[in-house]
C-alpha positions as CSV (number, residue, x, y, z in Angstrom):
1,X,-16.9,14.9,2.1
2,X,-17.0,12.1,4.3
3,X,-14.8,9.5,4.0
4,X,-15.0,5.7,5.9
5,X,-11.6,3.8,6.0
6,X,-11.4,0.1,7.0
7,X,-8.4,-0.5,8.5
8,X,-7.7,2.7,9.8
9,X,-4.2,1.5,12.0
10,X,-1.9,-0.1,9.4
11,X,0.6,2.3,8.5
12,X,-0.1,3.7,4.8
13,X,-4.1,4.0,6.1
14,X,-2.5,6.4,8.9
15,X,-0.5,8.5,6.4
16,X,-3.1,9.0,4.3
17,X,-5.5,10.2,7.0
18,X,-2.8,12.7,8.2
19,X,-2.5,13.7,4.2
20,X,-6.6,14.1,4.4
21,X,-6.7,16.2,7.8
22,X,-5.0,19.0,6.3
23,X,-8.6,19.6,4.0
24,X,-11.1,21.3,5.3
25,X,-13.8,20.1,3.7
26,X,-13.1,15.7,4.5
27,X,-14.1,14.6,7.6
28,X,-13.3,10.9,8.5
29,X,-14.6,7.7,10.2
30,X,-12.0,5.5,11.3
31,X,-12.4,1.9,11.5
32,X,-10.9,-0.7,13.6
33,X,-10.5,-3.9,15.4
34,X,-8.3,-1.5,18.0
35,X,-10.5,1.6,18.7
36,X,-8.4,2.3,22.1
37,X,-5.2,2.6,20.1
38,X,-7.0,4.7,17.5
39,X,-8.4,6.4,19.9
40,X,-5.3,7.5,21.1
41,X,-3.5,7.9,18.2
42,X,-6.3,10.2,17.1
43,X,-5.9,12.3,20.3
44,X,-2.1,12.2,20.1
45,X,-1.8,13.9,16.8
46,X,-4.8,16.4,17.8
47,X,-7.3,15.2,15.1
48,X,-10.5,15.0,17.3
49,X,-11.7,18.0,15.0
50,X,-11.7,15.5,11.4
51,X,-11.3,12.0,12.6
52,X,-13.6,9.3,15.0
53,X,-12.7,5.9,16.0
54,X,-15.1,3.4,15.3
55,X,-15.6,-0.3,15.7
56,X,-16.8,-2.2,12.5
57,X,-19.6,-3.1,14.6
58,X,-21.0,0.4,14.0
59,X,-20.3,0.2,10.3
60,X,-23.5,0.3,9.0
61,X,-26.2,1.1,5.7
62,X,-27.7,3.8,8.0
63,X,-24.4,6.1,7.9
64,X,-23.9,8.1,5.1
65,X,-20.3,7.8,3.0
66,X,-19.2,10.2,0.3
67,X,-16.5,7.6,0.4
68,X,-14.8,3.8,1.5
69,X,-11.2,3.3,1.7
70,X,-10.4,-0.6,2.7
71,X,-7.1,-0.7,4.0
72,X,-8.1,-3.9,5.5
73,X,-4.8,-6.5,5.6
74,X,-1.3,-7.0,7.0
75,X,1.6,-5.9,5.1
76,X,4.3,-6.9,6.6
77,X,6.0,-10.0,4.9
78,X,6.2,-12.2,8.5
79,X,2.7,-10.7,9.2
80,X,1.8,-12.4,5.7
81,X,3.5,-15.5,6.7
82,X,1.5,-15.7,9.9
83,X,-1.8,-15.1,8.3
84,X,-2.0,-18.1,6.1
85,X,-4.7,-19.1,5.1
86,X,-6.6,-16.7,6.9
87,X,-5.6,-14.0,4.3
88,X,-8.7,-15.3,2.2
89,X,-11.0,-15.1,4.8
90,X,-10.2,-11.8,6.1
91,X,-10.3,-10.0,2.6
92,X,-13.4,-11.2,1.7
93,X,-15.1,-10.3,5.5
94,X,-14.2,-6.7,5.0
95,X,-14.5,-6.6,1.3
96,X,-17.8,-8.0,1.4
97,X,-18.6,-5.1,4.2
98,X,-18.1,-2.5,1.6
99,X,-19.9,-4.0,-1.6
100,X,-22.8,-4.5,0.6
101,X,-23.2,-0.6,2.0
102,X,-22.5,0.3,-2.2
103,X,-25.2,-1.7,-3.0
104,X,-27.4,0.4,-0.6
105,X,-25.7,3.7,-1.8
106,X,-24.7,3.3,-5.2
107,X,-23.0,7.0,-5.3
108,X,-20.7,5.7,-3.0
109,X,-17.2,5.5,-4.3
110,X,-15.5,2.6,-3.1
111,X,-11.5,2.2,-3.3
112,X,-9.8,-1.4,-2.5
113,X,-6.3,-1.2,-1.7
114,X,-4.9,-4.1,-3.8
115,X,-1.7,-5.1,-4.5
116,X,0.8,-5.7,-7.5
117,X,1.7,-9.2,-6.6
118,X,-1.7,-9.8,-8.2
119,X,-0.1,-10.2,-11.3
120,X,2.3,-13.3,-10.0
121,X,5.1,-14.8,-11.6
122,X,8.6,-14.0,-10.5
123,X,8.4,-10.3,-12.8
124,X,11.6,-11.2,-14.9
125,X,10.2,-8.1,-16.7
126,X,8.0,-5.2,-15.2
127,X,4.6,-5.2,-15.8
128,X,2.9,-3.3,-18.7
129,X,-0.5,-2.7,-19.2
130,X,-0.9,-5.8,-21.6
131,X,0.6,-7.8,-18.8
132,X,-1.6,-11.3,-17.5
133,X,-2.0,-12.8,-14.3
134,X,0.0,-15.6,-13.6
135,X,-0.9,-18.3,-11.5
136,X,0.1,-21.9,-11.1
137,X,-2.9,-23.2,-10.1
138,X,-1.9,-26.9,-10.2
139,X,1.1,-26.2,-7.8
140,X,-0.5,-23.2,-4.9
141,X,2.1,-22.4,-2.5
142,X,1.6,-20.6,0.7
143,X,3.8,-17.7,-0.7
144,X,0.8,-17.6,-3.2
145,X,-2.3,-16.4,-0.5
146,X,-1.6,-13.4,-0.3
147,X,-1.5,-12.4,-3.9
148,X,-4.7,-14.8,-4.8
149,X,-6.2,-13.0,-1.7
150,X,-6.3,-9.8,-3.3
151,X,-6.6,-11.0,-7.2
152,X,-10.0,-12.5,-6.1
153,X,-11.4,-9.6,-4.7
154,X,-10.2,-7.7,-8.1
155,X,-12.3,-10.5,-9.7
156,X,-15.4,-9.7,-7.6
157,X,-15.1,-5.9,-8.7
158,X,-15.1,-6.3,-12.0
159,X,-18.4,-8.4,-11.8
160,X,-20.1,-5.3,-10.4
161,X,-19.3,-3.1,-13.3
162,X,-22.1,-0.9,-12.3
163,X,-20.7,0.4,-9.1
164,X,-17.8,2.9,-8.3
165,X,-15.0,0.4,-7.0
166,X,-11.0,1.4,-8.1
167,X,-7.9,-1.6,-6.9
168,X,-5.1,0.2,-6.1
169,X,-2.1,-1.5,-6.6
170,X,0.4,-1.1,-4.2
171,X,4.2,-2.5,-5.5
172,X,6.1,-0.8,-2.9
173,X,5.3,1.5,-0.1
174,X,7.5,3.3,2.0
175,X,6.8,5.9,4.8
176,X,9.3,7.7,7.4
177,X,6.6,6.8,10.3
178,X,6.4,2.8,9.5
179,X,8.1,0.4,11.6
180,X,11.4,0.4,10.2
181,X,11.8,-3.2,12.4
182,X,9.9,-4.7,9.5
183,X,11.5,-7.3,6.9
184,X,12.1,-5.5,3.8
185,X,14.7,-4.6,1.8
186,X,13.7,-0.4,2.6
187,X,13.5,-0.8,5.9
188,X,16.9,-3.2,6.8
189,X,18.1,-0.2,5.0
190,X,16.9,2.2,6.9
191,X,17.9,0.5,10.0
192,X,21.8,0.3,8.7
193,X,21.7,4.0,8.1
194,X,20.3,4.6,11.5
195,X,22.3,2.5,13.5
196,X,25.4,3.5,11.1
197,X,26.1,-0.6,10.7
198,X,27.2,-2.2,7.6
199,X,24.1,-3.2,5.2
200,X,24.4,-6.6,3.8
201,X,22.3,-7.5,0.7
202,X,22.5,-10.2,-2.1
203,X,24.6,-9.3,-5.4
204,X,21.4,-9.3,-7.3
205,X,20.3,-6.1,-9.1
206,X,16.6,-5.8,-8.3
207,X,14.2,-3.0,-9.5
208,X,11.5,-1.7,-7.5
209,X,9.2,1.6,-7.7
210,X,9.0,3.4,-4.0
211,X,5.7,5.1,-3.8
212,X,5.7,7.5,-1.1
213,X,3.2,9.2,1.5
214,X,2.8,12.5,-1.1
215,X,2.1,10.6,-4.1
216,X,0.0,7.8,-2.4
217,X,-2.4,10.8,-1.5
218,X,-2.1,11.8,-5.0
219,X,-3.3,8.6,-6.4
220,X,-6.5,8.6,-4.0
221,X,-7.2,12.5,-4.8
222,X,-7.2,11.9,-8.2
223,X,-9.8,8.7,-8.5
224,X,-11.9,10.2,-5.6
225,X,-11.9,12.9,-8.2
226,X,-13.4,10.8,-11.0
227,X,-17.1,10.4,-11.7
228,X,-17.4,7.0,-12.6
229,X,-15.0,4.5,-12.6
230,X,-14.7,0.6,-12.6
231,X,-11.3,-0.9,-12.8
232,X,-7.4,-1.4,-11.1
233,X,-4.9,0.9,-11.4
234,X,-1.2,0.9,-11.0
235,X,0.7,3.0,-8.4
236,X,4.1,4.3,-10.0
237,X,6.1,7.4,-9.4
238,X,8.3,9.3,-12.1
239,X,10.4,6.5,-12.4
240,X,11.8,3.1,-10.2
241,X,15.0,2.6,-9.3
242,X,17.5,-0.6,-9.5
243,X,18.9,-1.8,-5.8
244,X,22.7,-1.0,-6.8
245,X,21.6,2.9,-7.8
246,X,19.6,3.0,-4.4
247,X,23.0,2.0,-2.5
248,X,24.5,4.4,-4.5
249,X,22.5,7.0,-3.7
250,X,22.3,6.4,-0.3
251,X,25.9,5.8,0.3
252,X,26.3,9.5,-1.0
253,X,23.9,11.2,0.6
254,X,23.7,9.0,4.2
255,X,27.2,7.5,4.0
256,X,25.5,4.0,4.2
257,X,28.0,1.5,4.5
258,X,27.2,-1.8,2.1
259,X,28.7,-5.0,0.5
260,X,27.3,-7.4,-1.1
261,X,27.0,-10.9,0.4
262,X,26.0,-14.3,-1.5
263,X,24.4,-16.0,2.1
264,X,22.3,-12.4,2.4
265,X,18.8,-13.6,2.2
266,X,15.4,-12.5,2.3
267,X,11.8,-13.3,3.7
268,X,9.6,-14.6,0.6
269,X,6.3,-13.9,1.5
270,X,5.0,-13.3,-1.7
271,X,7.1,-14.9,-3.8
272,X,10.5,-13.1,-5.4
273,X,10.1,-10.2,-7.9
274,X,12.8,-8.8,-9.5
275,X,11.4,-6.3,-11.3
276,X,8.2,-5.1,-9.2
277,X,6.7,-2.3,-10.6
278,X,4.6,-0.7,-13.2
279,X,5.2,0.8,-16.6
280,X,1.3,0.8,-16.7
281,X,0.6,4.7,-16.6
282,X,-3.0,4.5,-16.2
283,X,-3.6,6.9,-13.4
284,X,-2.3,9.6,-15.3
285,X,-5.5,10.0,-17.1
286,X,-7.3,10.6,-14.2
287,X,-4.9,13.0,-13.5
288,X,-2.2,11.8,-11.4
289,X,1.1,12.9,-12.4
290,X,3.7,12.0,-9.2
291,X,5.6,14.6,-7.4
292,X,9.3,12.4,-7.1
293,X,11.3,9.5,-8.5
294,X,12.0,6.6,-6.1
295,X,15.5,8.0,-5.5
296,X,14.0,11.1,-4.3
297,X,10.7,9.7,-2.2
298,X,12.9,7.4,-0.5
299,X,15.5,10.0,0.5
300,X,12.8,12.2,1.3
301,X,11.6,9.9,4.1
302,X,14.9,8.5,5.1
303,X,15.7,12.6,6.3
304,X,12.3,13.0,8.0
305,X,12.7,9.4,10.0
306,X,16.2,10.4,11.0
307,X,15.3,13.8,12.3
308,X,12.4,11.9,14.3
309,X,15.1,10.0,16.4
């Protein structure tokens, strides 16, 4: 099977690919704006054998995909922030890349990875599959972009009913190999475990859903599986986890050090969620059924990143 992904050097695209080297039978073209640094990740990690670096430039109708993955987008909340605007334009660029080679292979099966701030609102409950999308489109804020971005796209997929295309929506991602420098709640958690330092958070009780590495790779195996398929799906594992049980498990099993502050803040780049995630178990009838709980995928990376420094 082979396999092009878009956007080949953010950080969930690169665990997946490591996830995908380990078959035999998937061999992968890597697209990106960076082909030196792909290039040399590539070599680095000795996958010369599945993977090639390639500029979109050589995208083209002319290659033959079993398979697009469009990784395409910054996910970083001060990346988000910088992007603007922009966030529309680059989407659709890439976005439109893909539709047009499906429309020249229609066997194609093409996978958008979307996003669960699609839905909007401030998720005073967690979605469900009956949930809406909610928009306040009298009243856009920049904070909004990002999630119209993607929910526009979704849009354009479902107008193409005749072709393969899946949204995967993301809520949260975490991986032991991202840049635990980043803005989020995971990571300046990470970073106070690593650096044994007190962690200082809000006294608000958040929920959130940690999909890791192993059950990301799940959720693509299991829709690249499928015959035919047009429509977004929810990522979930076997179940979320509230902030004030994560500190708790982490305080037992890392010693992480905590309290709770009221000027703690965070970077609102899409808005605040309290309760982002999914009770939407759609996936689970293409055959997805995750391997941990959020508890356990996020304790799972936290060891390997510590035994990496």
């Amino acid at each position: 099977m082979k396999i092009a992904i878009l956007g080949a050097t953010s950080q969930i695209a690169k665990d997946l690919i490591l996830s995908f080297s380990t078959r035999k039978d998937y061999i992968l073209a890597l697209f990106s704006r960076d082909v030196k640094l792909l290039e040399k990740w590539i070599s680095n990690l000795n996958l010369g054998d599945k993977c090639s670096a390639l500029d979109y430039l050589e995208f083209s109708v002319e290659q033959k995909y079993d398979v697009i993955i469009n990784f395409v987008g910054a996910g970083d909340p001060l990346k988000i922030q910088k992007m603007g605007i922009d966030v529309f334009n680059i989407t659709s660029q890439y976005d439109n890349m893909a539709i047009q080679y499906i429309k020249n292979h229609k066997k194609t099966k093409y996978i958008f990875l979307s996003s669960g701030a699609v839905y909007g609102g401030n998720y005073q409950e967690p979605i469900n599959c009956d949930s809406v999308a909610v928009s306040n489109i009298n009243n856009i804020n920049p904070t909004d972009y990002y999630a119209l971005a993607k929910l526009s796209a979704e849009i354009k997929h479902r107008s193409l009913a005749d072709f393969f295309i899946v949204d995967v929506r993301v809520f949260n991602y975490f991986s032991h190999r991202q840049n635990m420098e980043a803005k989020f709640l995971i990571t300046d958690i990470a970073r106070s475990i690593r650096n044994k330092r007190l962690f200082k958070t809000s006294a608000l009780n958040i929920l959130r859903d940690f999909i890791t590495p192993i059950d990301f790779y799940n959720v693509i195996k299991s829709i690249i599986s499928c015959s035919s398929i047009n429509k977004a799906l929810d990522c979930y594992t076997k179940s979320p986890i509230s902030k004030f049980d994560l500190l708790t498990g982490l305080e037992n099993e890392f010693e992480l050090k905590y309290e709770f502050d009221k000027t703690a803040s965070f970077i609102d780049a899409t808005s605040f969620k309290m309760n982002y995630y999914s009770t939407c178990k759609s996936l689970e009838n293409m055959g997805y059924s995750p391997k941990y709980t959020s508890m356990e995928g996020v304790s799972s990376e936290i060891r390997k990143y510590l035994d990496l420094i």
